[in-house]
Every structure is written in structure tokens, then in C-alpha cells.
C-alpha positions in Angstrom: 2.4 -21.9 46.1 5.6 -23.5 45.0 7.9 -24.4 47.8 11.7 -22.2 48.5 13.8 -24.5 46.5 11.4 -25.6 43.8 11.4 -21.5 42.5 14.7 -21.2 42.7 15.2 -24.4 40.6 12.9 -22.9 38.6 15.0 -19.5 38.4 18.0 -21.7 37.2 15.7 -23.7 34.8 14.5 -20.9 32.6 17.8 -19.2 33.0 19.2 -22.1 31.7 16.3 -22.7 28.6 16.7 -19.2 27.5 20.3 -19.2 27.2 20.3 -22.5 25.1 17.6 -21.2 23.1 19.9 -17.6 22.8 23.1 -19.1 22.1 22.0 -22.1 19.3 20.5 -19.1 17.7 23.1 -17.0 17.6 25.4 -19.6 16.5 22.8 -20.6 13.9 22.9 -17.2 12.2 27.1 -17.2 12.9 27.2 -14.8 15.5 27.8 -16.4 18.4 29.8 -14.7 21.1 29.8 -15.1 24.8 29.2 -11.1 25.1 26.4 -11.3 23.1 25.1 -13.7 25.0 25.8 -12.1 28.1 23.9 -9.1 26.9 20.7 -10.6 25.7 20.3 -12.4 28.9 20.9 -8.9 30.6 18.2 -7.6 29.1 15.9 -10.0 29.6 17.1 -9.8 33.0 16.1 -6.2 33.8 12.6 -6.9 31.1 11.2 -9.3 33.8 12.9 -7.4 36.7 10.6 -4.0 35.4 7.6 -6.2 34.3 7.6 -7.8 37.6 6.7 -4.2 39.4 9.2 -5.4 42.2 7.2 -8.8 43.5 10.2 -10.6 43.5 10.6 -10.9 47.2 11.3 -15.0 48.3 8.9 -16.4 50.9 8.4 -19.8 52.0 5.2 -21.1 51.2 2.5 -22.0 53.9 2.1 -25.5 54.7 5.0 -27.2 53.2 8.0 -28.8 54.1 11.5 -27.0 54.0 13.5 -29.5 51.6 16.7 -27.4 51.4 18.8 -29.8 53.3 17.7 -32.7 51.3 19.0 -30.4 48.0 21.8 -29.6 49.8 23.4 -33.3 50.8 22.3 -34.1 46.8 24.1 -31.3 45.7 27.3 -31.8 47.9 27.6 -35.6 47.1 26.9 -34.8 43.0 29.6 -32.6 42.8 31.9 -34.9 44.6 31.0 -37.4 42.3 30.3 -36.0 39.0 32.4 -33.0 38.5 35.7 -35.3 38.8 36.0 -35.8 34.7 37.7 -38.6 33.8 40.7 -38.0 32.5 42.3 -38.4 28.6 38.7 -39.5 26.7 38.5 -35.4 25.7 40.9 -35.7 22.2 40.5 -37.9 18.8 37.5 -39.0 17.4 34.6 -41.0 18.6 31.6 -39.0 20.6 33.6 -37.5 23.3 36.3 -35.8 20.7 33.3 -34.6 18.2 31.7 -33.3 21.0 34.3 -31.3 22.3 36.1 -30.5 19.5 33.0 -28.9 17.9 32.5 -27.3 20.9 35.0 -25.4 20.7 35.3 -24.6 17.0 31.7 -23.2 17.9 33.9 -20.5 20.0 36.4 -19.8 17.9 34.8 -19.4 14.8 31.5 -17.9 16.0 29.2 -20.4 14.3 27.9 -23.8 13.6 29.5 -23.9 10.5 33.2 -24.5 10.1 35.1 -22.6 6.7 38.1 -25.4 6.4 40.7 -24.0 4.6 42.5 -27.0 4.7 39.2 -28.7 2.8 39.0 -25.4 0.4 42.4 -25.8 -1.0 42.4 -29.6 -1.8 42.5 -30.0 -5.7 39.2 -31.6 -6.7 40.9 -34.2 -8.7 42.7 -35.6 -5.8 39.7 -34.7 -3.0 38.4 -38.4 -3.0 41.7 -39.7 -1.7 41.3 -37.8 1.5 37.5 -36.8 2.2 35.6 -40.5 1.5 32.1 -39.5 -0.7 29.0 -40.8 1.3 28.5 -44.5 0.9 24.2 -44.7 1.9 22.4 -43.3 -0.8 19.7 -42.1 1.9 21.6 -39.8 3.2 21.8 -36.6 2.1 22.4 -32.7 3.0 26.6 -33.3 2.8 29.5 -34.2 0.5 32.0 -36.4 2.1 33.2 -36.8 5.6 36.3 -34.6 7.0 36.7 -36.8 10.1 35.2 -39.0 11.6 31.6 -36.9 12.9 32.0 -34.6 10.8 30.5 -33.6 7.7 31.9 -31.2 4.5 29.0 -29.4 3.2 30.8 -27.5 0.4 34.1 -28.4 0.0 34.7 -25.8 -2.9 34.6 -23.2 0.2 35.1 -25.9 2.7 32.1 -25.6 4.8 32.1 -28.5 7.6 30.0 -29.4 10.4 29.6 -31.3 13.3 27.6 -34.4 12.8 25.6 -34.6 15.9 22.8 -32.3 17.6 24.4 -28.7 18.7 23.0 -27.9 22.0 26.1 -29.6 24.1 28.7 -28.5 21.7 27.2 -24.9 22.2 28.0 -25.3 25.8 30.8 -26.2 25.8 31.7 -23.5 23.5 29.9 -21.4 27.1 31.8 -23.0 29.1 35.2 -22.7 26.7 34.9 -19.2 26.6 34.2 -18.8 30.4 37.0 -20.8 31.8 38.3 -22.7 29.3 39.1 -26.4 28.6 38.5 -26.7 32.4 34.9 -25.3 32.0 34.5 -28.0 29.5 35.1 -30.5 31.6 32.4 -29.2 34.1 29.8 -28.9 31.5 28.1 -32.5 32.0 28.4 -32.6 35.9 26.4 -29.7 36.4 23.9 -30.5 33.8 24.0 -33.7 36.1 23.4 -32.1 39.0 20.8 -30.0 38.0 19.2 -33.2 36.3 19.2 -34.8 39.4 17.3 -31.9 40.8 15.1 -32.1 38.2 14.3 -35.9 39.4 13.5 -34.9 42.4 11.5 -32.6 41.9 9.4 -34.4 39.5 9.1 -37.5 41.9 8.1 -35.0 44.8 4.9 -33.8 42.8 4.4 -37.6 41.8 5.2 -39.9 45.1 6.1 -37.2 47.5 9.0 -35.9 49.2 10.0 -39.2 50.8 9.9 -40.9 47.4 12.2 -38.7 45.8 14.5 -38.5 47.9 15.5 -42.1 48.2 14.9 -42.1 44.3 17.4 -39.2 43.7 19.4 -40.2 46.1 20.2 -43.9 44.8 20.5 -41.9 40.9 23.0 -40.2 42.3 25.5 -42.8 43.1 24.5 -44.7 40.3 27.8 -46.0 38.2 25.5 -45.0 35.3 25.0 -41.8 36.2 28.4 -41.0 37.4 29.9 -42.6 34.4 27.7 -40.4 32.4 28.2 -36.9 33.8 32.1 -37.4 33.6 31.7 -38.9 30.0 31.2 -36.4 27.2 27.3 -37.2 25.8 24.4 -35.7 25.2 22.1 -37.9 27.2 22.9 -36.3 30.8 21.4 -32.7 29.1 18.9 -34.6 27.4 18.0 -36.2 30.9 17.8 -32.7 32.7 15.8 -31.2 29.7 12.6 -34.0 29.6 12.4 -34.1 33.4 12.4 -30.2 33.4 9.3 -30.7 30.6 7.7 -33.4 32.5 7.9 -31.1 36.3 7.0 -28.1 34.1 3.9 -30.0 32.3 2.6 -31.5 35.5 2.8 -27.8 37.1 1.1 -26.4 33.8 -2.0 -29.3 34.3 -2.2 -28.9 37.9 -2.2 -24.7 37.9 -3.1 -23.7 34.5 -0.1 -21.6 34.6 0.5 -20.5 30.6 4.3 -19.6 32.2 4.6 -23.9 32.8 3.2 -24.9 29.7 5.5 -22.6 27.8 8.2 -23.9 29.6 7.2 -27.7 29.2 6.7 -27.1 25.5 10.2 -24.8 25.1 12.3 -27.8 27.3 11.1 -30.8 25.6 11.0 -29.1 22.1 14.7 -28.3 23.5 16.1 -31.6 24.2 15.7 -32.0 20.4 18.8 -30.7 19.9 20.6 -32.4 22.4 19.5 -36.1 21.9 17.0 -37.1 18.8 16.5 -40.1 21.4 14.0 -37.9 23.4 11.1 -39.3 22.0 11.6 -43.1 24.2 11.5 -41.5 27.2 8.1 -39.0 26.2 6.3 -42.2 25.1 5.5 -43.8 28.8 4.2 -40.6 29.7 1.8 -39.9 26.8 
């Protein structure tokens, strides 16, 4: 039996899957909305809830350590550290401004896919002296660049899209929509925090308790890490999602659980659309 604070990790991990799964779906098919959202995850709610037949009650398991202050001291000093965004790195281009500003375009508009006027009604005599064509031959799937990350698909309708993998912009479109450019800036220190979790846990079931603690521990006050979850990227979700995988496919080996192995499979297939660097990391473990 899984310990207290792994299942409720666990609660907050699927919770979290199935709403990235929901809302790059939704936004896919250019319906995102934050109610919609709201009420698909309600009904799956209240689905497990009924097919559960009330066995939902929280016990401690026999024989095992109570690690809830250890998650407690990580979870106090993360926040302290990585939920203080540095400041004025949110606006113009580079990562951090593609990021966010697709983001949020994802709220407002409801989809991946941006309609530019500003693109539609350029003259196409005059559209190379604004949008530059593609200059590698090998790439394909867009016209010209609007800005720099992102792309014009059409620009006879002016249909633009964000040039890097969705799953953080569709967050922070979550988090937009929640509490605005403030919810933004909290997006990558709680993916941090729960990626830190997500360490732990994974070197409990590896080295043990002791192990993982000093391991998560020193993560935590890494100046990577704490650079990274105050620095709009994609690596400190892609970092919560393959650790995730790699608990969930260690849990699946070591109790056959098909619930694991779904999750495993759903996480790491996940972090696709965060980072396309996932693979590196799955490599020393295969």
C-alpha cells in the first residue's frame, strides 16, 4: 500500500495529466474555455467518485514511514524560492515572450490557432516586406514568420501559430484565465514544486527515503532549478512530467497496476508537448 503523501501526490498527478490532456484538446479543436474545462473535469470527478462505490477513505499504510514533514519543509522552502518570478523577462520576443504571449492568445481567442487580421489585410504584393518567407528548404508546414516564434500558416486568412510545443502556453492560458497575468507568473513554480515532489518520490522507491531527501532537498536550492522555475521554459513541466512517468512505471513493474502503466504511458507521451527534448532523459532509463 502506497504511503499518505505518495496518493495524494498521486491525486494531484492525474488531476493534473487529465487536465493537460482536456485542455490541449479542447484548444486543438478551438474550443478552449476555462468553463469547459472546469466542467469536464467535474464530471470525471463525480465518474470516479460513483465508480469508486465510496472506498475513498485515506489511511496510512502499515509499516511505513510518515514522510509528511519531509514534503512539507520541501514544499515551504520551494515556494519561497520558486514562486518569486523574476521580474521584466515576461514581454518581447525570445522564449519567455513566445511563451507567454501565446499563452494568452490561447485564452483569448479559444484556440491554438491565431486569425491575424493585421496578417489578413496585408496586400500580397507588399507581404514579403513585412512577414520574411522561410529561408530552410526543410522546413515546411508554414509561410513566413509574423514574429519572431511565430509562424503564419495562411496569411490570405491570417492563420498564425506559436512556434513551440503547446502544453505550457495552455497553462498559462489556465492560469491567465484564473488569476490573471499574476497566475502566469506562478505557472512554472508550482510545476517546480510538484516536480520536486515528483524527485522524491522517484528516489524514495529507488534509494529510499533518506536518499531522497537529501537529493530533493539539494534540487531545491539549486541556482538551476530556481533560475528555471522563475524563467518562462518548458523544461521545468517537462521535468515534472518524465519523473511522474518514471514513479508511475516503476509502480506499474513493481504492482502490475494497469492504472500506473496508463499513467506512465499518458505522462511521458505528455511531456511531448512540452519539450521534444524528452527523449535524453528516457534514454538512461531504457
Amino acid at each position: 500500500m502506497l504511503s499518505t503523501e505518495e496518493r495524494l501526490f498521486w491525486s494531484v498527478a492525474i488531476s493534473l495529466t487529465f487536465s493537460s490532456v482536456t485542455a490541449l484538446i479542447l484548444a486543438a479543436f478551438g474550443n478552449y474555455d476555462i468553463n469547459y474545462l472546469a466542467c469536464v473535469n467535474g464530471a470525471f470527478t463525480i465518474a470516479l467518485t460513483l465508480a469508486s462505490q465510496g472506498h475513498l477513505k485515506l489511511q496510512e499504510a502499515h509499516g511505513q514511514r510518515n514522510g509528511t514533514c519531509a514534503i512539507t519543509s520541501y514544499r515551504a522552502c520551494a515556494g519561497y524560492l520558486f514562486l518569486r518570478s523574476a521580474g521584466g523577462i515576461h514581454l518581447g520576443g525570445r522564449d519567455p515572450g513566445v511563451y507567454v504571449n501565446a499563452g494568452v492568445q490561447i485564452s483569448q481567442r479559444d484556440s491554438l490557432i491565431i486569425e491575424d487580421s493585421v496578417v489578413r489585410t496585408v496586400p500580397r504584393e507588399y507581404r514579403h516586406l513585412f512577414f520574411p518567407p522561410r529561408t530552410n528548404p526543410r522546413e515546411r508546414g508554414y509561410d513566413s514568420v509574423r514574429f519572431m516564434g511565430f509562424f503564419i500558416l495562411d496569411p490570405s486568412i491570417g492563420k498564425v501559430v506559436g512556434q513551440f510545443p503547446h502544453l505550457y502556453p495552455v497553462w498559462i492560458a489556465i492560469a491567465y484565465d484564473v488569476y490573471g497575468l499574476t497566475g502566469v507568473r506562478y505557472v512554472l513554480g508550482l510545476w517546480a514544486i510538484f516536480g520536486v515532489l515528483a524527485i522524491y518520490f522517484v528516489g524514495a522507491q529507488l534509494l529510499g527515503r533518506t536518499a531522497a531527501f537529501a537529493g530533493a532537498g539539494l534540487l531545491t536550492l539549486h541556482v538551476a532549478q530556481v533560475w528555471y522555475a522563475r524563467y518562462p521554459n518548458a523544461e521545468i513541466i517537462m521535468q515534472a512530467l518524465i519523473f511522474t512517468g518514471l514513479l508511475a512505471y516503476a509502480r506499474a513493474h513493481s504492482s502490475q497496476s494497469r492504472l500506473f502503466a496508463t499513467t506512465a504511458a499518458v505522462t511521458i507521451g505528455l511531456s511531448l508537448f512540452a519539450q521534444s527534448q524528452q527523449f535524453w532523459p528516457l534514454q538512461g532509463r531504457g
